[in-house]
DRENMI-859310 format. One line per 10 residues: for each residue x, y negated, z of C-alpha. Coordinates in nm, 3 decimals. Example, Ala and Ser with C-alpha at 12.3 -4.5 7.8 and 13.67 -1.06 7.14 Angstrom:
<recs>
1.230 0.450 0.780 ~ 1.367 0.106 0.714
</recs>
This chain:
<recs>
1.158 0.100 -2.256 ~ 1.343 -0.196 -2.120 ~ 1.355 -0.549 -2.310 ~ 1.582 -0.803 -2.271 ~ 1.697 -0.901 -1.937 ~ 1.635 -0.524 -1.757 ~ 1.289 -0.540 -1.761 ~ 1.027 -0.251 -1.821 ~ 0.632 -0.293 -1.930 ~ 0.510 -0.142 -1.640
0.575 0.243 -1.653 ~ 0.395 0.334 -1.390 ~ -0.006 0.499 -1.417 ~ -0.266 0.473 -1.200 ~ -0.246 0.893 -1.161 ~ 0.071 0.877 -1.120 ~ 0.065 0.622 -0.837 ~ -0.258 0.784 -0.611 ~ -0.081 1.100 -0.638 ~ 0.213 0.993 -0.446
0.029 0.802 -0.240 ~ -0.184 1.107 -0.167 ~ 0.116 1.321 -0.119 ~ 0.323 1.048 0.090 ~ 0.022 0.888 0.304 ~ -0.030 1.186 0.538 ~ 0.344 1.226 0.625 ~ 0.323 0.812 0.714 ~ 0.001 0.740 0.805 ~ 0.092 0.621 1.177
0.365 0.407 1.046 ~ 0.125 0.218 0.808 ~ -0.180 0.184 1.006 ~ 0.062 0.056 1.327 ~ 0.175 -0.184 1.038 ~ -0.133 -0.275 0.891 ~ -0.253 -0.360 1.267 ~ 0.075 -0.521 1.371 ~ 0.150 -0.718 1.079 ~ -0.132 -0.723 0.844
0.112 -0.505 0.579 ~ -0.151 -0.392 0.276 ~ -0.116 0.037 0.297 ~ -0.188 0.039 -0.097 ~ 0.090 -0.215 -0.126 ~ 0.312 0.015 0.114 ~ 0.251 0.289 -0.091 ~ 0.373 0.110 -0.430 ~ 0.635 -0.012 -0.297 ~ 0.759 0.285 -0.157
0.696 0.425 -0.504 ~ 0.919 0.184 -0.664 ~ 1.172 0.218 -0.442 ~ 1.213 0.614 -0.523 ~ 1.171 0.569 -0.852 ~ 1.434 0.278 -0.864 ~ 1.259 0.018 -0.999 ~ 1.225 -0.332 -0.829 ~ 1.025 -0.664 -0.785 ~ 1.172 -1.060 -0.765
1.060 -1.139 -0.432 ~ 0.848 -1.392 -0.598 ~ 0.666 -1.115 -0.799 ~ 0.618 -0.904 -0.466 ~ 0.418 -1.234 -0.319 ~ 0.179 -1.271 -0.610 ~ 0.128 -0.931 -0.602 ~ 0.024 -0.970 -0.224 ~ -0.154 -1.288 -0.270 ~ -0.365 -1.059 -0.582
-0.407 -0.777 -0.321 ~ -0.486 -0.990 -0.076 ~ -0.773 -1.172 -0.240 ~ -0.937 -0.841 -0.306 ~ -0.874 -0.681 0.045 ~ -1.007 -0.940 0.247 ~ -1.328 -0.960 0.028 ~ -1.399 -0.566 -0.007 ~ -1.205 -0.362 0.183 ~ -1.119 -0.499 0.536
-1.478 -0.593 0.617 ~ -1.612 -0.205 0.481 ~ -1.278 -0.070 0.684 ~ -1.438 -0.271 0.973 ~ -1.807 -0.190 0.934 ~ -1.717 0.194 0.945 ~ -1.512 0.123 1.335 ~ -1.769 -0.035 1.397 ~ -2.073 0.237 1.361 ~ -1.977 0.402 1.693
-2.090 0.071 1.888 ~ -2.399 -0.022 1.659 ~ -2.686 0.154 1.823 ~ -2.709 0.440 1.579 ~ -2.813 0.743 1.723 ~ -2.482 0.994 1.778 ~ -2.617 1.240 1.503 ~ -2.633 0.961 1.221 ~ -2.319 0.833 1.334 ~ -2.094 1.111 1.161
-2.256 1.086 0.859 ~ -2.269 0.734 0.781 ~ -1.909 0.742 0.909 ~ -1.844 0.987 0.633 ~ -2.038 0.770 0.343 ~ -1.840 0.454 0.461 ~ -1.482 0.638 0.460 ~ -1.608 0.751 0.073 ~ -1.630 0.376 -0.001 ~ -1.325 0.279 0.145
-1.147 0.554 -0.047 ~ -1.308 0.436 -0.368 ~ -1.184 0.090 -0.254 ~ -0.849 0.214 -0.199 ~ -0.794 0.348 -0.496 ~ -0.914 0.021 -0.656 ~ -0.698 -0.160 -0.494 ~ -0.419 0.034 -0.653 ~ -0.526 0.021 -0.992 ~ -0.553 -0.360 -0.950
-0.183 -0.357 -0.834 ~ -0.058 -0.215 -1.085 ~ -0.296 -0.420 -1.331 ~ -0.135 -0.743 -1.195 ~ 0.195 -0.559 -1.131 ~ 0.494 -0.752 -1.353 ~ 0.768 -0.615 -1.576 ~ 0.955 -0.428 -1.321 ~ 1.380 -0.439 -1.321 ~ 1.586 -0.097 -1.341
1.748 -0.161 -1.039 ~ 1.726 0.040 -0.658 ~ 1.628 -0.297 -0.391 ~ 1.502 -0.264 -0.037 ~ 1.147 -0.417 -0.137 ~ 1.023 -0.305 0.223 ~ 1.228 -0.537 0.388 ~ 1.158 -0.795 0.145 ~ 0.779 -0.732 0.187 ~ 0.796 -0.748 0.582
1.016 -1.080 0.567 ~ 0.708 -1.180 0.318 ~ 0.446 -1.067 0.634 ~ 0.717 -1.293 0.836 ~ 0.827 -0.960 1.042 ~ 1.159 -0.882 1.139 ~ 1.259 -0.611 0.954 ~ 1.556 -0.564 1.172 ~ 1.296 -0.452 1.472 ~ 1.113 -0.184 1.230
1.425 -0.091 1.083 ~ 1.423 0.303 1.204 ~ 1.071 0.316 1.103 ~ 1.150 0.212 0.744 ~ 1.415 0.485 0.736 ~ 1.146 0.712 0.868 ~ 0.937 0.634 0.570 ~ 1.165 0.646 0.299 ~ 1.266 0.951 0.439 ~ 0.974 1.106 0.295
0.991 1.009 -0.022 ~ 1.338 1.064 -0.089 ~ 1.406 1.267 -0.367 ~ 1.648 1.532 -0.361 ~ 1.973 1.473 -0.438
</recs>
């Protein structure tokens, strides 16, 4: 329900989010892992946005860099380094047969971790405006990346969450 100025309590659910994101991540995976490498773009934050975008709803770019800064925080203290220790399991010693499965436990954590960092976007996630804005671009000029050089890639993506018309 909107409140003065165009602004919604946040109508978006946790479900609702990780569903899209499962349904959307496969078709864009190489897209945000080559941008998560490149640029150091949050996929969970990728995801959101992209979800805002198709739903119409928007971010001040001020809101969309506390909302980084809040992911940020969290991804650098929990994520990255378990994202990291699970590449890294193929070079630590362990013999091949172990390797798979401790692979497999790690990837479980990150997941879990993934989907935590989700829920804490949307936990820190301000009213949103009723209003269609290219928050990608705004969120690569945020990672100081010309958005101008990804530009077919970020058609690409919303490609695949467009709704039809």
């Amino acid at each position: 329900m909107p409140n003065r100025g165009g602004k919604l309590a946040n109508p978006i659910s946790t479900e609702q989010l990780w569903q899209f994101s499962l349904a959307l991540y496969p078709k864009v995976k190489h897209l945000c892992l080559q941008w998560q490498d490149e640029l150091g773009a949050n996929v969970n934050l990728l995801l959101l946005l992209s979800y805002l975008e198709q739903q119409q709803l928007s971010l001040t770019g001020t809101q969309l860099q506390q909302l980084s800064a809040e992911l940020a925080l969290f991804s650098t203290q929990f994520t990255q380094p378990l994202r990291q220790l699970r590449k890294n399991v193929t070079n630590s010693g362990i013999a091949p047969e172990l390797q798979q499965p401790l692979k497999q436990s790690l990837l479980h954590a990150e997941l879990a971790l993934e989907r935590l960092e989700q829920h804490l976007l949307l936990q820190h996630c301000p009213a949103l405006t009723a209003q269609a804005t290219p928050l990608l671009e705004s969120y690569f000029s945020l990672l100081a990346a010309d958005s101008a050089k990804y530009a077919a890639q970020i058609v690409d993506l919303r490609q695949s969450y467009r709704k039809p018309a």
